[in-house]
The first five atom37 places (N, CA, C, CB, O) and aatype in JSON, in Angstrom:
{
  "aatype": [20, 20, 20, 20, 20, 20, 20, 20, 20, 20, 20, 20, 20, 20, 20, 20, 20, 20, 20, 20, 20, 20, 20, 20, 20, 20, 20, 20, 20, 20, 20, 20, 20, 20, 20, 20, 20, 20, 20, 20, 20, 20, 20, 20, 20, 20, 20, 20, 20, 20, 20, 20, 20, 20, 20, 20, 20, 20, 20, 20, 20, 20, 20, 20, 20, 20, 20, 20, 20, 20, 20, 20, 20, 20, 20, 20, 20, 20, 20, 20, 20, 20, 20, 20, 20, 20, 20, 20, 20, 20, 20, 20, 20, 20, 20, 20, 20, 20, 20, 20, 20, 20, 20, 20, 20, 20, 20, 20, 20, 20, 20, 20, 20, 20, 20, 20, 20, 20, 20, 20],
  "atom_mask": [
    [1, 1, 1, 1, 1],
    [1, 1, 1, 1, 1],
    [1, 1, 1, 1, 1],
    [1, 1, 1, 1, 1],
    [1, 1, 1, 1, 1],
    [1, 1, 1, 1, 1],
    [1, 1, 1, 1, 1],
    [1, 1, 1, 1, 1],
    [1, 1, 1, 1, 1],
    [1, 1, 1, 1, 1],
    [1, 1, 1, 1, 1],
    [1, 1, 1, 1, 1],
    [1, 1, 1, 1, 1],
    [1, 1, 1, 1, 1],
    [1, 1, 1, 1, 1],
    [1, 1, 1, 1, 1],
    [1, 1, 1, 1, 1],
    [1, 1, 1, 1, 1],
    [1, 1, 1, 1, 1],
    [1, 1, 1, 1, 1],
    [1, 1, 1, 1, 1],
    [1, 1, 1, 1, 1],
    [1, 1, 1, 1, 1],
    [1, 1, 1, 1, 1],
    [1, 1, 1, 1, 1],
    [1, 1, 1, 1, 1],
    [1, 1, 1, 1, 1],
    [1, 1, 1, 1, 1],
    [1, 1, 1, 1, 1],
    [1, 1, 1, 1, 1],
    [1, 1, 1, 1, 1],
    [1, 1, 1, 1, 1],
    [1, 1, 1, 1, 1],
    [1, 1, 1, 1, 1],
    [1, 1, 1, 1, 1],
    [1, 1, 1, 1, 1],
    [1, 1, 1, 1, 1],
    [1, 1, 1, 1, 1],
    [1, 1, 1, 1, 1],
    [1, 1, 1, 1, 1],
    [1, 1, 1, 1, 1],
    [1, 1, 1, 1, 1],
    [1, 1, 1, 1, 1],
    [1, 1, 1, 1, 1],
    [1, 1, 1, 1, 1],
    [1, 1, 1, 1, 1],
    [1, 1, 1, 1, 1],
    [1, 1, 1, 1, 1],
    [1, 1, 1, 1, 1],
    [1, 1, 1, 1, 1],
    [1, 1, 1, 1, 1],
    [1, 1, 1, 1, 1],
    [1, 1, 1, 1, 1],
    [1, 1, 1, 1, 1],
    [1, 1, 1, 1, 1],
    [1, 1, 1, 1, 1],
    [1, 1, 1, 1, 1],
    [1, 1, 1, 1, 1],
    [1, 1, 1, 1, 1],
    [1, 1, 1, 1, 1],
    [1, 1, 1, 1, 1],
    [1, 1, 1, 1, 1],
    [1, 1, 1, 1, 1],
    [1, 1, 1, 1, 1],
    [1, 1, 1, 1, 1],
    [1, 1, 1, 1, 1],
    [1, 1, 1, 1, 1],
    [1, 1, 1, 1, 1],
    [1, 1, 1, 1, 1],
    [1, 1, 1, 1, 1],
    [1, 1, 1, 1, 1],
    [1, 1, 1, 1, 1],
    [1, 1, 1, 1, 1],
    [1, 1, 1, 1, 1],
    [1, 1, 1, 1, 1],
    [1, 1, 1, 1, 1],
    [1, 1, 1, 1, 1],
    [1, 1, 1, 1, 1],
    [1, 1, 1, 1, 1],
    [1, 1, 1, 1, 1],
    [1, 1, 1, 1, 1],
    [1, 1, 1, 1, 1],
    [1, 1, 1, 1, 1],
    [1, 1, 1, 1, 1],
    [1, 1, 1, 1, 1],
    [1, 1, 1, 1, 1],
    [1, 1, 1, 1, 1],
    [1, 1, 1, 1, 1],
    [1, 1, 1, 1, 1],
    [1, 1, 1, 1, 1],
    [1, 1, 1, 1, 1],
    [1, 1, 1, 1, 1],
    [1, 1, 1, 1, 1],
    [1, 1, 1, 1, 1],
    [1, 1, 1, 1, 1],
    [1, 1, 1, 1, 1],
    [1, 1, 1, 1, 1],
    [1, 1, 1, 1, 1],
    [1, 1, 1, 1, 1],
    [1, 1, 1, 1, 1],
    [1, 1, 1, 1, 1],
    [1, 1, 1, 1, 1],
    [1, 1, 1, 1, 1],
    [1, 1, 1, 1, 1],
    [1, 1, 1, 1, 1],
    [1, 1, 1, 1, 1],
    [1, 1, 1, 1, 1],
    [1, 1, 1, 1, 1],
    [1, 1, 1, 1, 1],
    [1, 1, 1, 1, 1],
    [1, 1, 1, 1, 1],
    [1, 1, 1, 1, 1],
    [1, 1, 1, 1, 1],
    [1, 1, 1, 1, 1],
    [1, 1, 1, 1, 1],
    [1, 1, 1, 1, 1],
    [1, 1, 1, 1, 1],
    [1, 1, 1, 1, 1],
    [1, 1, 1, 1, 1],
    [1, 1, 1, 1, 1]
  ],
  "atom_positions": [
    [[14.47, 19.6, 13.51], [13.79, 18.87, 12.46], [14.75, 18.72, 11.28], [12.48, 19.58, 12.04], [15.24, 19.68, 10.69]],
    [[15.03, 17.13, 10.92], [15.97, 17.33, 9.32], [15.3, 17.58, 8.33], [16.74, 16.14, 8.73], [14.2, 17.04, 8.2]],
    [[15.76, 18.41, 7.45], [15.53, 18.4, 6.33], [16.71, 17.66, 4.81], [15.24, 19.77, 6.41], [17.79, 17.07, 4.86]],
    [[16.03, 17.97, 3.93], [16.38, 17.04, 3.46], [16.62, 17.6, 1.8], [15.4, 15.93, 3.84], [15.59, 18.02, 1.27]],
    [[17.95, 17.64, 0.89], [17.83, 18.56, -0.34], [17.17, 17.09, -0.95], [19.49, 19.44, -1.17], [17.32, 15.87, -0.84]],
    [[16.08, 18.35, -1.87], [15.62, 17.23, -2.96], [15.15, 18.38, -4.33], [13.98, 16.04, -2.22], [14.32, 19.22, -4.0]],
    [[15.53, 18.42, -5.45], [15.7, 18.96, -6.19], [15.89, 20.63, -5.88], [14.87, 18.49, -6.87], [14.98, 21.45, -6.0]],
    [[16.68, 20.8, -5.65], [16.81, 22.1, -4.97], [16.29, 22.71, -3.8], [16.52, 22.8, -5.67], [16.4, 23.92, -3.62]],
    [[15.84, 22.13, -3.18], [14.96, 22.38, -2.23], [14.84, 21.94, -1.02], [14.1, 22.19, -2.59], [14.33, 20.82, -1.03]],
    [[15.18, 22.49, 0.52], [15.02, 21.43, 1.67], [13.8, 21.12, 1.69], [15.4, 21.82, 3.03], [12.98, 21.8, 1.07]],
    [[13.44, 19.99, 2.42], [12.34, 19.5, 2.93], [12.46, 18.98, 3.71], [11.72, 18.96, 2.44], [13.46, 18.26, 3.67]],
    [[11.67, 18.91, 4.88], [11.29, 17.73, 5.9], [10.27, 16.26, 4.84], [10.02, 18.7, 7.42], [9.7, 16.19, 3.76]],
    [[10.59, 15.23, 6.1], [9.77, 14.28, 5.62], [8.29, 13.95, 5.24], [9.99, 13.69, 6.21], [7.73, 13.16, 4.48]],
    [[7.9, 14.97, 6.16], [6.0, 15.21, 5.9], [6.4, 15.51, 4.84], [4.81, 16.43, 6.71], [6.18, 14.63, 4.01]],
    [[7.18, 16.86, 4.25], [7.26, 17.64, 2.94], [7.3, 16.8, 1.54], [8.56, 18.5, 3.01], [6.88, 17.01, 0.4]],
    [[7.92, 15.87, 2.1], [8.76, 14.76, 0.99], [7.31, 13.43, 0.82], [10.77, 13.82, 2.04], [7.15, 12.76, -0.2]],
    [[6.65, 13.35, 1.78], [5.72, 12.3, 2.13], [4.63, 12.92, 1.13], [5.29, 12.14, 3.87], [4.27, 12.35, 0.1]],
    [[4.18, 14.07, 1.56], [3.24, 14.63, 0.84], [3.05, 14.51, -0.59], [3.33, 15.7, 1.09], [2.19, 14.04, -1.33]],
    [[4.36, 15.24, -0.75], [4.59, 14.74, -2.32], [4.37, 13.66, -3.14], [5.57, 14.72, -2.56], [3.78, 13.7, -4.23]],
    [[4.86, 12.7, -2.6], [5.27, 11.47, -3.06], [4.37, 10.52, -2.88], [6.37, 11.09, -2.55], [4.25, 9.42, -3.41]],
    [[3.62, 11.2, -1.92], [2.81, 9.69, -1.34], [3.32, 8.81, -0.59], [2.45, 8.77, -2.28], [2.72, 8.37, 0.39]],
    [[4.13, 8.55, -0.83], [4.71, 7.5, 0.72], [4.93, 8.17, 1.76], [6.15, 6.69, 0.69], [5.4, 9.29, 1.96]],
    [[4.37, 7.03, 2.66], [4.52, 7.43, 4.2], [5.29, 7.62, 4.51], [4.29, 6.88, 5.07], [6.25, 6.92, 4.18]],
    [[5.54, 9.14, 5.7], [6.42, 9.52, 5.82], [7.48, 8.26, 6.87], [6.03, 10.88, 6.2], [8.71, 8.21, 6.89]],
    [[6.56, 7.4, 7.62], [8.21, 6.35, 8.44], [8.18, 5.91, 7.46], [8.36, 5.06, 9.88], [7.73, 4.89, 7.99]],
    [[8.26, 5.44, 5.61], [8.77, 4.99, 5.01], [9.72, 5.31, 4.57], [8.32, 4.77, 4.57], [10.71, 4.61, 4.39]],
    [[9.53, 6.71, 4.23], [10.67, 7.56, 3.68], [12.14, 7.43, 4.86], [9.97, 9.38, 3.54], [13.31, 7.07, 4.69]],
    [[11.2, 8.03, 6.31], [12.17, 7.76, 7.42], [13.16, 6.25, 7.05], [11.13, 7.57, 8.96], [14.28, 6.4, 6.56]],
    [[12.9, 5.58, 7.18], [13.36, 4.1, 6.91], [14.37, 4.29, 5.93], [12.19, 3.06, 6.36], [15.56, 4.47, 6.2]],
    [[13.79, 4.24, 4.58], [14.53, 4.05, 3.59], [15.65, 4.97, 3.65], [13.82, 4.11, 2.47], [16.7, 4.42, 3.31]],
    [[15.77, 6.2, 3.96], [16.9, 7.1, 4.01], [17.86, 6.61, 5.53], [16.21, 8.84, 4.04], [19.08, 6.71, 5.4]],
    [[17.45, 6.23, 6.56], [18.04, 5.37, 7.68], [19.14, 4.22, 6.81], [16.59, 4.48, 8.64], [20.35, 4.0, 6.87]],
    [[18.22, 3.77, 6.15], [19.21, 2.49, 5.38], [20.2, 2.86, 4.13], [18.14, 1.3, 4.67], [20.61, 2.09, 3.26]],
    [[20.43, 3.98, 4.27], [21.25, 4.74, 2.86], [20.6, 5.01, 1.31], [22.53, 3.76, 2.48], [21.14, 5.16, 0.21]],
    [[19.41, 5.01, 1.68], [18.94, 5.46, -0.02], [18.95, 6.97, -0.27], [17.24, 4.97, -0.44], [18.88, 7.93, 0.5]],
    [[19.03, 6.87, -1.47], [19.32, 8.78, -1.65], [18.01, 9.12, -1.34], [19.81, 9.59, -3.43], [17.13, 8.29, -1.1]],
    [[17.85, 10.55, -1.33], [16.35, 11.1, -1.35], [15.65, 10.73, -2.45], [16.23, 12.55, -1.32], [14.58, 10.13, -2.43]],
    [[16.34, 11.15, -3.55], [15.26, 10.6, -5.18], [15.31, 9.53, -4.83], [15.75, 10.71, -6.99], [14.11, 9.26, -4.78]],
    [[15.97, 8.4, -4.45], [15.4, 6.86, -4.44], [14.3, 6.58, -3.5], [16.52, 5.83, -4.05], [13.42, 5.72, -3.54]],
    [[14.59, 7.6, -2.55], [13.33, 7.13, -1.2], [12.12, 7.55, -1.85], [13.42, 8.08, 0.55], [11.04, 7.09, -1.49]],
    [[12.22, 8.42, -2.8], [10.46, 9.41, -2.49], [10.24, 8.38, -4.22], [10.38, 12.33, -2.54], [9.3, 8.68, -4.96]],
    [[11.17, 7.33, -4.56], [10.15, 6.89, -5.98], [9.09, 5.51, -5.16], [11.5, 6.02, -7.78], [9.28, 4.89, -4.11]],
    [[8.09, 5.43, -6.09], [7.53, 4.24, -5.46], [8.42, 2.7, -5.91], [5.87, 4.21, -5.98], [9.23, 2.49, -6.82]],
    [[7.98, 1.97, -5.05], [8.71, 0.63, -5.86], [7.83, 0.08, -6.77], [9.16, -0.64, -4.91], [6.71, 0.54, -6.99]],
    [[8.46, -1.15, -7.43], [7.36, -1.42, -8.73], [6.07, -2.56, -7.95], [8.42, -2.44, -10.42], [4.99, -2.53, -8.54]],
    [[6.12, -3.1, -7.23], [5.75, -3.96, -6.41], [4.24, -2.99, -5.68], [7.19, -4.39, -5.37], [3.08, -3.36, -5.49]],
    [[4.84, -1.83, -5.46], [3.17, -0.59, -4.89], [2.51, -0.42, -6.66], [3.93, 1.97, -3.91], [1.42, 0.0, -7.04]],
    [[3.46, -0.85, -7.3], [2.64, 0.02, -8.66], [1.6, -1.59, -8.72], [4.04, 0.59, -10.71], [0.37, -1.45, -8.67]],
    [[1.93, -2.42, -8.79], [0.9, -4.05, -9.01], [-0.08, -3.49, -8.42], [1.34, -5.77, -8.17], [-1.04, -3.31, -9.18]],
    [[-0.31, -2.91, -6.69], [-1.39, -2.7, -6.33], [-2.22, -1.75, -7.02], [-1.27, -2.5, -5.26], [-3.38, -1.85, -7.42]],
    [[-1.18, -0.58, -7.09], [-2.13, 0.72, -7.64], [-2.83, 0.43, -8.69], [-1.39, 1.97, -8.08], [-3.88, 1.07, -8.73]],
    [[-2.62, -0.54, -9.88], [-2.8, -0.92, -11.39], [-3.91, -2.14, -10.65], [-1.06, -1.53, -12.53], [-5.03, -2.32, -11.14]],
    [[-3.5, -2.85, -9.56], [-4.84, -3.98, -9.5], [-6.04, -2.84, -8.76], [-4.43, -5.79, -8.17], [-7.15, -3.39, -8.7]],
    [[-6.06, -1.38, -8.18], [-7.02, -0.85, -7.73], [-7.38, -0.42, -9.09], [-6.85, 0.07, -6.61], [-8.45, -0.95, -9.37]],
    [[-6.97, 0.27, -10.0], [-7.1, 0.78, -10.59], [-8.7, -0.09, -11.88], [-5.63, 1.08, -10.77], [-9.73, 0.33, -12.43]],
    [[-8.0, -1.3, -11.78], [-8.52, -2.06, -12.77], [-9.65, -2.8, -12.07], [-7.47, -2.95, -13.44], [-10.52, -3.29, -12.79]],
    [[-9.71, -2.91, -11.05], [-11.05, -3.38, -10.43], [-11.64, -1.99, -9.24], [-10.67, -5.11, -9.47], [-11.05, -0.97, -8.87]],
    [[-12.8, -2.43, -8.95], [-14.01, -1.54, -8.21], [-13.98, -1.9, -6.61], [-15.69, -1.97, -8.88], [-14.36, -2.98, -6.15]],
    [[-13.51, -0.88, -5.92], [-13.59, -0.86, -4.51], [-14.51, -1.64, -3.82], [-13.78, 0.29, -4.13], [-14.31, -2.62, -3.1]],
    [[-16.02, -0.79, -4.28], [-17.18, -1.38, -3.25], [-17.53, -2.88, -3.78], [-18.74, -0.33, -3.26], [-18.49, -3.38, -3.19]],
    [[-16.8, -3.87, -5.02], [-17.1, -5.13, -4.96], [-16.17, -5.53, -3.92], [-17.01, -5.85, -6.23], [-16.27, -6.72, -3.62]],
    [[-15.47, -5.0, -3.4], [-14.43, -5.55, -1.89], [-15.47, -5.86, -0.87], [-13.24, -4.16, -1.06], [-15.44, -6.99, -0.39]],
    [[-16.51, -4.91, -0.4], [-16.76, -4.93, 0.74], [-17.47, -6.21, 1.38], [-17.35, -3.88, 0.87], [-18.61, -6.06, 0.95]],
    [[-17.48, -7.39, 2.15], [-17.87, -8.12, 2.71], [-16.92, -9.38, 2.34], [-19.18, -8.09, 2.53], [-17.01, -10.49, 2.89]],
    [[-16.16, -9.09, 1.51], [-14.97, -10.33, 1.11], [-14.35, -10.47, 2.03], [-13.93, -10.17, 0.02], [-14.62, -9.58, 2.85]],
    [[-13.08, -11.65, 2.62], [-12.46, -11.4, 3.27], [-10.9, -11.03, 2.59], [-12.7, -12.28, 4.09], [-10.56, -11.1, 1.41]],
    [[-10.27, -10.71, 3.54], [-8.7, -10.43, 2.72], [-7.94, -11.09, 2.38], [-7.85, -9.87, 3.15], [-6.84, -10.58, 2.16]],
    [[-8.11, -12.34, 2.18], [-7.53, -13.87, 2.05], [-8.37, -14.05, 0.48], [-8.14, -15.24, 3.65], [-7.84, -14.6, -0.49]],
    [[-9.52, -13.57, 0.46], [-10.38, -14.21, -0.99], [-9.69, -12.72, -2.17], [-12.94, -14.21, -0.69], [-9.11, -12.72, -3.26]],
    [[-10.17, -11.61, -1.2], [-9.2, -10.36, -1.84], [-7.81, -10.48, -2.66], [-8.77, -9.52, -0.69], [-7.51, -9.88, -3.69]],
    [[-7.06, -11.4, -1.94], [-5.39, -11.16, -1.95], [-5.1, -12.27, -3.33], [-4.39, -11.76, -0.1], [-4.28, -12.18, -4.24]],
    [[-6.22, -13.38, -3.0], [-6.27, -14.34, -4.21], [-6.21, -14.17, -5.13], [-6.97, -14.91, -4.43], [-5.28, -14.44, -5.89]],
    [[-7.71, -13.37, -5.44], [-7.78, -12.89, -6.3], [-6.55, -11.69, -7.25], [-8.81, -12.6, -5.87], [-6.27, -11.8, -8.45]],
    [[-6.11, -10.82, -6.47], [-5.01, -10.13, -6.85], [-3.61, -10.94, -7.16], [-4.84, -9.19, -5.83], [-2.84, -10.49, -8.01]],
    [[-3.4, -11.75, -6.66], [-2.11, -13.34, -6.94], [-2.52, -13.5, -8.5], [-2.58, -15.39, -5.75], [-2.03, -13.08, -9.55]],
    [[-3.46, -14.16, -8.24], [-3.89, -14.38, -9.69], [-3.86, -13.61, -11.19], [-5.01, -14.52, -9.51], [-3.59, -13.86, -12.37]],
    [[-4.35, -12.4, -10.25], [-4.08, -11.05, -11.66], [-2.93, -10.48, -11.81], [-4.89, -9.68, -11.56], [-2.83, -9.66, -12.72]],
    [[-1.62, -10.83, -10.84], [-0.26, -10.32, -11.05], [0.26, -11.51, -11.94], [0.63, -10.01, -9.6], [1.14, -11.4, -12.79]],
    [[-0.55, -12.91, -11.55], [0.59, -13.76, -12.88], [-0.25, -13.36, -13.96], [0.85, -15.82, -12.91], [0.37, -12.88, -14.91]],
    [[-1.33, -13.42, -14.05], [-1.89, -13.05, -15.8], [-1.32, -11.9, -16.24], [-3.58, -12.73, -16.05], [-0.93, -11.98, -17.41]],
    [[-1.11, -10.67, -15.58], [-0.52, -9.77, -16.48], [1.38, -9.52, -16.12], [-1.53, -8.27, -16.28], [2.08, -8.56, -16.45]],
    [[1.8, -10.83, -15.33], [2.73, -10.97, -15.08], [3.67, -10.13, -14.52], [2.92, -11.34, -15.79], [4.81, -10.26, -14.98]],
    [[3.52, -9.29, -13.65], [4.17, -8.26, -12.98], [4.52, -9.31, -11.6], [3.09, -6.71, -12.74], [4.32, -10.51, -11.41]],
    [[5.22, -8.12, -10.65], [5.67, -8.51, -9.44], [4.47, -8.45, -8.39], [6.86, -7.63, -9.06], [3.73, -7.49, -8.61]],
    [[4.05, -9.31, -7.21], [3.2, -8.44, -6.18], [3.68, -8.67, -5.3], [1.87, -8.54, -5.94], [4.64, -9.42, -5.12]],
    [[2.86, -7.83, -4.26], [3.55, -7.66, -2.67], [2.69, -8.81, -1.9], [3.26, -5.84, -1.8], [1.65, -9.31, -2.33]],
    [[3.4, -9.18, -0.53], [2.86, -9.86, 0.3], [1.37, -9.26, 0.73], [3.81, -9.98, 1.32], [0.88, -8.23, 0.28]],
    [[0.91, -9.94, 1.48], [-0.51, -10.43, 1.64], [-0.44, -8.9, 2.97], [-0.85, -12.64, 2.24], [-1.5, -8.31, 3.18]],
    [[0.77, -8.48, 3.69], [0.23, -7.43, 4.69], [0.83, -6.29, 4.13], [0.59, -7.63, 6.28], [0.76, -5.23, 4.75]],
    [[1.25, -6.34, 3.37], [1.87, -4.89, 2.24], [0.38, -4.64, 1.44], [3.54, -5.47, 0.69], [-0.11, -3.52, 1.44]],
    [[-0.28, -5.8, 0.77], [-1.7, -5.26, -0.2], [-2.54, -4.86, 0.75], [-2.58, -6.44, -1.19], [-3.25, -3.86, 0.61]],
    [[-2.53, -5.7, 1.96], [-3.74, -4.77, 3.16], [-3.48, -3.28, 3.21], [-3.55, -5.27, 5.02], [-4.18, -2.31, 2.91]],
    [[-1.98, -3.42, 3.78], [-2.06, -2.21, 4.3], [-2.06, -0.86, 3.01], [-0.78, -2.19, 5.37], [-2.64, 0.2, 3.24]],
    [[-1.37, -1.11, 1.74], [-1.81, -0.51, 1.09], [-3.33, 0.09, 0.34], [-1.2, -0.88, 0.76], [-3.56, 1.27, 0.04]],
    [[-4.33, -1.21, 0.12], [-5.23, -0.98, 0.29], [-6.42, 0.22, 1.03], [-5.07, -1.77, 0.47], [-7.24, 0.97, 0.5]],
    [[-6.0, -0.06, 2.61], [-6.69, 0.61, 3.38], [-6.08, 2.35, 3.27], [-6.58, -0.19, 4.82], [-6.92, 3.25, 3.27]],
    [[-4.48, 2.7, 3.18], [-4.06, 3.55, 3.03], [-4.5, 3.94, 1.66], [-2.94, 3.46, 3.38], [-3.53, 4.68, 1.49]],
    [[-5.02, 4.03, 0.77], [-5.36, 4.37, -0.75], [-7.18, 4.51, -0.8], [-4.67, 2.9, -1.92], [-7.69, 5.37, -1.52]],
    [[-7.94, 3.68, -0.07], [-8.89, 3.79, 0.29], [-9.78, 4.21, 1.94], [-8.97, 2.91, -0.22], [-10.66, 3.5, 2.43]],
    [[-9.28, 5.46, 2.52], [-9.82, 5.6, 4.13], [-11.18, 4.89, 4.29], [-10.06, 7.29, 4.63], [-11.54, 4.54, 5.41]],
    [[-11.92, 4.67, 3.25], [-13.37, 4.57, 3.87], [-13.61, 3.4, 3.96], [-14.48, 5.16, 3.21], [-14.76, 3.0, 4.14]],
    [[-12.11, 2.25, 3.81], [-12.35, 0.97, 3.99], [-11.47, 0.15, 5.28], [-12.07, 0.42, 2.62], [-10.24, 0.24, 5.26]],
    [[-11.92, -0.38, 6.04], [-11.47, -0.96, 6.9], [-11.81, -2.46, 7.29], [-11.65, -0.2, 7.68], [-12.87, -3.08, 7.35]],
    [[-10.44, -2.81, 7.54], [-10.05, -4.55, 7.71], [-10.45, -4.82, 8.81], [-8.51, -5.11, 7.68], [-10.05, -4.01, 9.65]],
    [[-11.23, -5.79, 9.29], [-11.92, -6.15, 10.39], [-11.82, -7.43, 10.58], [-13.16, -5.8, 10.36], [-11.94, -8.26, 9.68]],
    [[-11.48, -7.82, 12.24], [-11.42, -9.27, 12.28], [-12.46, -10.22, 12.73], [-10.47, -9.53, 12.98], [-12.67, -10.08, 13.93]],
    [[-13.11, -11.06, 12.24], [-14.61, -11.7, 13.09], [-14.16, -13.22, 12.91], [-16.52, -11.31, 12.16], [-13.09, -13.73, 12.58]],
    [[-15.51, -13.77, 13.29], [-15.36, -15.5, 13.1], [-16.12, -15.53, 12.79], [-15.17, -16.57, 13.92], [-17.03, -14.77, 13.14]],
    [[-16.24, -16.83, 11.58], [-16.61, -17.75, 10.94], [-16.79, -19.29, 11.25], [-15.99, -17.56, 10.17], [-15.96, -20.14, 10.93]],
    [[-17.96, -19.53, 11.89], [-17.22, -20.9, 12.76], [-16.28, -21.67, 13.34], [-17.23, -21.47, 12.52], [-16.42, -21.97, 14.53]],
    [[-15.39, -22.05, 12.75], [-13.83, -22.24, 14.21], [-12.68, -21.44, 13.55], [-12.95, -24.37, 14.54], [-11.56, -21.68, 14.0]],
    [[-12.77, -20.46, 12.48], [-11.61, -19.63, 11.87], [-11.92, -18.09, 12.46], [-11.61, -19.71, 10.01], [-12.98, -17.79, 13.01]],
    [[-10.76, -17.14, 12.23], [-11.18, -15.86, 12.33], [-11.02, -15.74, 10.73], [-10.29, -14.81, 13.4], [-10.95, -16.73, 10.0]],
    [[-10.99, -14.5, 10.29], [-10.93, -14.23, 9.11], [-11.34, -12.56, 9.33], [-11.86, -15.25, 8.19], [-12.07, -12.06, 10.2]],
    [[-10.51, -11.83, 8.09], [-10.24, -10.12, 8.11], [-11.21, -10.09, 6.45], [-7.92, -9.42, 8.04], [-11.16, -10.73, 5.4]],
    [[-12.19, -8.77, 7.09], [-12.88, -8.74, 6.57], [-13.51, -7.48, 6.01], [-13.31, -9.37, 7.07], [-14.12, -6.79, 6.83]],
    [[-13.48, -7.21, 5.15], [-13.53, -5.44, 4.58], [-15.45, -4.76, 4.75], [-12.93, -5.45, 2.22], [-16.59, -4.99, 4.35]],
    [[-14.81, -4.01, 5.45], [-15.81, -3.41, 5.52], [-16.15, -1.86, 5.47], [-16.11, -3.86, 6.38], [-15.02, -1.42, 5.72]],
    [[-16.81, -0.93, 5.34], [-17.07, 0.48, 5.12], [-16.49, 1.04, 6.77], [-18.96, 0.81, 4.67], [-16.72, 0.51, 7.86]],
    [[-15.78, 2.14, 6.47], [-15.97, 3.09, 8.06], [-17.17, 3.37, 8.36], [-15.35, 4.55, 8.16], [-17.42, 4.0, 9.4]]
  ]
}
């Protein structure tokens, strides 16, 4: 198992994941591609848009939206307060990882599918 110095300290990647919050194949990744350890375990500013758009709006008005009316809406609130945001499968998947008790679901809508939030 590698470990890994990060302020004095080995760690494995769970160790480093835990901490930090990012997933540990993220961390995996980013250190694969040459980032130091302190660079892997910071968040980027792009996860902070999401955390600040959860932050500022209410989970359970998500539920029955789809993730297309969701993601809009969040587009919209990164140019008004003018920050950076992430693509449309970076806010899913962050989303669902920040909230377990919500899950993206795919159904139809007359001749479309469409992903659609719903409670576990």
């Amino acid at each position: 198992m590698n470990k890994y110095a990060y302020r004095g300290r080995m760690m494995t990647i769970n160790e480093l994941s835990d901490m930090s919050g990012i997933r540990h194949h993220t961390l995996r990744d980013r250190l694969r591609r040459g980032y130091s350890v302190e660079q892997a375990v910071k968040p980027f500013p792009i996860h902070d848009s999401v955390e600040q758009f959860c932050e500022a709006s209410h989970w359970k008005d998500w539920i029955g939206m789809s993730i297309n009316e969701l993601y809009e809406i969040y587009w919209k609130w990164c140019v008004a307060q003018e920050i950076p945001l992430t693509t449309k499968q970076g806010f899913s998947r962050h989303i669902t990882d920040k909230y377990p008790t919500l899950k993206i679901v795919p159904t139809r809508r007359g001749d479309q599918f469409y992903r659609i939030i719903r409670m576990r």
